[in-house]
C-alpha positions as a LaTeX table, in Angstrom:
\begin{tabular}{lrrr}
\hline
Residue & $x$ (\AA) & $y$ (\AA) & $z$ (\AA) \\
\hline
Unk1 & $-9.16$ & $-2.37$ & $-5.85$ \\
Unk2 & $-9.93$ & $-0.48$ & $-2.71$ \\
Unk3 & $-8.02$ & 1.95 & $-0.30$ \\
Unk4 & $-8.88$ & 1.83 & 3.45 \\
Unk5 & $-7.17$ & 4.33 & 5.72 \\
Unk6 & $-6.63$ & 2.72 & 8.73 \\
Unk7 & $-5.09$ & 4.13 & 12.49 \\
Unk8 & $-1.09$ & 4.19 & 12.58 \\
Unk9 & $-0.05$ & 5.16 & 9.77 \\
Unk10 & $-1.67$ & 2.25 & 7.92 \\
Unk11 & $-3.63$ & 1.99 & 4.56 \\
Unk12 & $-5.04$ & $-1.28$ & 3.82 \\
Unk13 & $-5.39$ & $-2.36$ & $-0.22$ \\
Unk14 & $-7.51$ & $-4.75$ & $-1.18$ \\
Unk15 & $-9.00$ & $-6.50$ & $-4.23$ \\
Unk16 & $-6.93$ & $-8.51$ & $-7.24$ \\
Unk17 & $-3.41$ & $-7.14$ & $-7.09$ \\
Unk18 & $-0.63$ & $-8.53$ & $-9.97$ \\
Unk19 & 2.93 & $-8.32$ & $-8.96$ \\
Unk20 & 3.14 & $-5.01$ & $-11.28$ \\
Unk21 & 0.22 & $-3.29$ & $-9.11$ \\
Unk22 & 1.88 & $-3.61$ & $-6.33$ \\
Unk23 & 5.23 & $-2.07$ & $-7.85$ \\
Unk24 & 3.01 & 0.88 & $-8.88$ \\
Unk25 & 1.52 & 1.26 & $-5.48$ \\
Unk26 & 4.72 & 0.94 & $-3.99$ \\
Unk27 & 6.32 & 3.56 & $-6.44$ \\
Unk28 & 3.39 & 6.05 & $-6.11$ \\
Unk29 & 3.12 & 6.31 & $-2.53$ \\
Unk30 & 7.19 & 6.83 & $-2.40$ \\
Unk31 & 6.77 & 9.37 & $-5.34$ \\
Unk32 & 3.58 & 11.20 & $-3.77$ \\
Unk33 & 6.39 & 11.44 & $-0.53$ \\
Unk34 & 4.48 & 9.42 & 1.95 \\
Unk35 & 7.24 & 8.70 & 5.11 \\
Unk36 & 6.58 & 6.10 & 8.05 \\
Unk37 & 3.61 & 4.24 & 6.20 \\
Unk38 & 2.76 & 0.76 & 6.65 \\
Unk39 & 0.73 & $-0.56$ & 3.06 \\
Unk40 & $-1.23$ & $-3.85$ & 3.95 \\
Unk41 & $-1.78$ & $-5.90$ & 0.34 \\
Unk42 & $-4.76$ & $-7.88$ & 0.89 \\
Unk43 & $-3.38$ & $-9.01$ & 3.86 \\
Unk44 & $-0.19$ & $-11.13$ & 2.59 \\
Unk45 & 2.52 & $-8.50$ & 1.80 \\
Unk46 & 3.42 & $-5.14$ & 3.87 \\
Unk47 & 5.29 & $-2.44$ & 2.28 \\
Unk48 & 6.53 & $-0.24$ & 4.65 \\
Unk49 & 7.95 & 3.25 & 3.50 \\
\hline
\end{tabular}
């Protein structure tokens, strides 16, 4: 799995992501208080926070 900080408020994730990766992602970037952030999965899902 990689991170890619991208412009706008935007970090890309990419690499072999299960259903309960992306629930972790999704929980640790709420819990680590990240506001206004777009998360790109591999290009098919975008969690925005």
């Amino acid at each position: 799995m990689k991170t890619h900080f991208m412009e706008n408020h935007t970090i890309k994730i990419t690499g072999d992501l299960t259903k309960d990766a992306t629930e972790n992602i999704r929980k640790e970037l709420a819990d680590a208080n990240f506001k206004d952030m777009y998360i790109v999965l591999d290009m098919s899902e975008v969690i925005h926070i």
